[in-house]
C-alpha positions in Angstrom: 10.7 -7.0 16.6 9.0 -4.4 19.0 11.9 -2.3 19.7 12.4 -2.0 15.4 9.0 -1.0 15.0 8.7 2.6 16.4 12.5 3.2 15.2 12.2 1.5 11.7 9.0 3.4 11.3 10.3 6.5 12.6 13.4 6.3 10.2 11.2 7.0 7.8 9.8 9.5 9.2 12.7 11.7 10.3 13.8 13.6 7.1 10.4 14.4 6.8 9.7 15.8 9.9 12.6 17.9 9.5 11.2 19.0 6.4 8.1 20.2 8.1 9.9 21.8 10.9 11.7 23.8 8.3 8.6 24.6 6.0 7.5 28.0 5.7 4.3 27.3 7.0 5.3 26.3 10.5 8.4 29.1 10.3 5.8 31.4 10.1 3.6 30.2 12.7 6.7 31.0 15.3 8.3 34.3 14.3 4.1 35.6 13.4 4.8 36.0 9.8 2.3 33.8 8.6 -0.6 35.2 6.8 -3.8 34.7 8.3 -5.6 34.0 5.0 -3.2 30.9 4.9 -3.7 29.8 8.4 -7.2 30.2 7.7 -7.5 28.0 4.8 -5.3 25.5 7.0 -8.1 25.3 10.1 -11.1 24.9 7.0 -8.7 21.8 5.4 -7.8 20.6 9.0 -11.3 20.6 9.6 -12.7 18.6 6.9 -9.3 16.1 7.6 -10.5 15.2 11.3 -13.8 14.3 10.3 -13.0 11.7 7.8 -9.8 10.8 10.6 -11.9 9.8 12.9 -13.9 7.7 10.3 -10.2 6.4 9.6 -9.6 5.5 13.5 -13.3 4.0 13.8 -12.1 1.4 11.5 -9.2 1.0 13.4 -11.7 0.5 16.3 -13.6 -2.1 14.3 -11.0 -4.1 13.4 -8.9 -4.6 16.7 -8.7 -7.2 18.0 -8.8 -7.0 21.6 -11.4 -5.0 24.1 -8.9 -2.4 25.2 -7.6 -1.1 21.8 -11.0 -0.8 20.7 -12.1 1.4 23.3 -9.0 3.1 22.5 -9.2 4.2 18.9 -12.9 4.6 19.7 -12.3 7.2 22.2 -9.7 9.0 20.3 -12.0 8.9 17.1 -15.0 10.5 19.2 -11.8 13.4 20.8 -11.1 14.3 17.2 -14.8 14.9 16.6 -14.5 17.1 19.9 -11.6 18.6 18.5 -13.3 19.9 15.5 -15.6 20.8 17.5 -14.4 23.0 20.0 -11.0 24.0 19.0 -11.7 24.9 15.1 -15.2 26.6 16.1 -13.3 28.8 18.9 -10.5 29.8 15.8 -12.5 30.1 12.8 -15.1 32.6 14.8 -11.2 34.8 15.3 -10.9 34.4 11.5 -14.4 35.8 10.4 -16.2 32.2 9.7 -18.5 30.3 11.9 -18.6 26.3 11.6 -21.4 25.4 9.4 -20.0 28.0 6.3 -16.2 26.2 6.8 -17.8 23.1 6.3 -19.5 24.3 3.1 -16.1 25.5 1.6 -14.3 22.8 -0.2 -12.5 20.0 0.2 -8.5 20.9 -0.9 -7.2 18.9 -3.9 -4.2 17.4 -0.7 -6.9 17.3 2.0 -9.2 14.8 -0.4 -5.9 12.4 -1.7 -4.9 12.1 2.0 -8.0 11.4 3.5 -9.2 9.0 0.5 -5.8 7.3 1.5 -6.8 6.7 4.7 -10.6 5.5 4.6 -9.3 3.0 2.0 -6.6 1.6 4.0 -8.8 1.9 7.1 -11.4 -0.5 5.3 -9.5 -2.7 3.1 -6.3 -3.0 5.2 -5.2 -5.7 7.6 -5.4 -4.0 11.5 -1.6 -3.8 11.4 -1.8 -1.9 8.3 -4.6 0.5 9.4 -3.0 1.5 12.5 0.3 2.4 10.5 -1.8 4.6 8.2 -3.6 6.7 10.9 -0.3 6.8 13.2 2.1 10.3 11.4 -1.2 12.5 11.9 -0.5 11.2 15.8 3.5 11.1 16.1 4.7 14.0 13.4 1.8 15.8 15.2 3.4 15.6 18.8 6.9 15.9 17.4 5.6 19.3 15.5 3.8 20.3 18.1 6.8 19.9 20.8 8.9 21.9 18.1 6.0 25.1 18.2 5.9 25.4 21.5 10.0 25.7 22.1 9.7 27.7 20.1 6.3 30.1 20.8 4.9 32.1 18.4 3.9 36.0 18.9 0.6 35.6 17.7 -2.0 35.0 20.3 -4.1 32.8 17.4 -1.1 30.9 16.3 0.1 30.2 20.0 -3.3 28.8 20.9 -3.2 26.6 18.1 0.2 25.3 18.7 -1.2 24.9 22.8 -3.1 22.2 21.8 -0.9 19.3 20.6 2.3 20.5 23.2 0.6 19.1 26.2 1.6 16.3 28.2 -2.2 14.9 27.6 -1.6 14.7 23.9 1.8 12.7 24.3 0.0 10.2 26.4 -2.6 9.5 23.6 0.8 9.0 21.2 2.8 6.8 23.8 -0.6 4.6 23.9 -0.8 4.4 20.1 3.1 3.8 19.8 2.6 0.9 22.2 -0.2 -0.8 20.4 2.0 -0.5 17.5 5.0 -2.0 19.1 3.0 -5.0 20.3 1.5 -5.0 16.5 5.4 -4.7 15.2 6.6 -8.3 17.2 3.5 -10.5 15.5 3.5 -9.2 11.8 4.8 -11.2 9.1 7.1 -10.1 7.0 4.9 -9.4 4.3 2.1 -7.5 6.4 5.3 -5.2 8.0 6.0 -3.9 4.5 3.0 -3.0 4.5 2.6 -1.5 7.6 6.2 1.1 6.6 4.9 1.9 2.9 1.6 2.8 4.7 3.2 4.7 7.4 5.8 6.5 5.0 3.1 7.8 2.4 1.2 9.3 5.3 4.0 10.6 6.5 4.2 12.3 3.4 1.0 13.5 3.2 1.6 15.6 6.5 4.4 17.5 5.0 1.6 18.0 1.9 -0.9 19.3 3.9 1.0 21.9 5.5 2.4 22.9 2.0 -1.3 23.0 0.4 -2.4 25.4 3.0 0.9 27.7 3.0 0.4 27.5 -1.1 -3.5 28.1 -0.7 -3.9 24.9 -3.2 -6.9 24.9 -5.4 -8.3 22.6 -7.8 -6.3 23.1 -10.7 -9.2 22.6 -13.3 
């Protein structure tokens, strides 16, 4: 039941990584088209997402149940923190906004579905289905991110974005979460593992909506 679980998951998955690979958003990322006023409202949104994710993987950290994977998703939910941080301070300053006035800006219609998602699986969910919730921001990230850096961008801003999930570090952090979800995968009933793909497929679907809402500049309709 391990081996099915990264591949079943990632079956799912697959078309819709493609999807974002061929999305104009990330096309224009790597041949510079991109308009910064997009890419700006992406880092505000992006933002906003890794504070509530790492609420999301604190839950996961509250819920494990063993020493080591609590330290884990711990760690990684105090990184993401960093990440917002450091990172998204260092590019917003480059697009004319400091932290504390992104912050004020609001949340995008996409941005607040996926991230309500989340916390509610995070907190209601079994472990096995919180873990399959937080794990396409992870994976499609690193797959994405692999993709952008083949590829390169001619934008200094863009590539420096695109820098920071194509490391070797990053794919460690996934191959750890992949391996807690493969020893999740070979105890699960069958009940909790269809829980554990419609989880994992409807954040996988989310990723692909949050790179639309930005390239779209989505706003609250009413």
């Amino acid at each position: 039941m391990a081996d099915r679980t990264r591949d079943a998951l990632w079956d799912q998955a697959a078309e819709i990584y493609q999807r974002i690979c061929a999305h104009p958003f990330i096309t224009g990322l790597t041949d510079g088209s991109l308009g910064r006023d997009r890419f700006r409202y992406y880092i505000i949104q992006d933002a906003h997402y890794l504070r509530a994710y790492a609420r999301a993987l604190a839950g996961c950290a509250a819920k494990a149940p063993v020493d080591a994977e609590l330290t884990m998703f711990a760690e990684h939910a105090g990184v993401a923190i960093t990440a917002e941080n450091e990172l998204h301070a260092g590019l917003l300053a480059d697009l004319g906004l400091d932290a504390e006035r992104a912050a004020a800006l609001p949340v995008g219609p996409t941005t607040q579905a996926y991230t309500s998602y989340l916390l509610a699986v995070t907190a209601s969910g079994s472990y096995a289905e919180a873990v399959a919730a937080v794990l396409p921001c992870y994976w499609i990230y690193a797959r994405v991110g692999e993709h952008l850096q083949r590829l390169g961008s001619p934008e200094p801003l863009f590539q420096r974005w695109i820098d920071t999930y194509a490391g070797p570090e990053y794919q460690a952090v996934v191959d750890d979460v992949l391996a807690v979800t493969d020893r999740i995968g070979a105890q699960v009933s069958s009940a909790e593992w269809d829980l554990m793909r419609r989880h994992f497929h409807t954040t996988a679907r989310y990723e692909w909506m949050f790179f639309d809402a930005a390239h779209r500049m989505e706003d609250w309709p009413v």
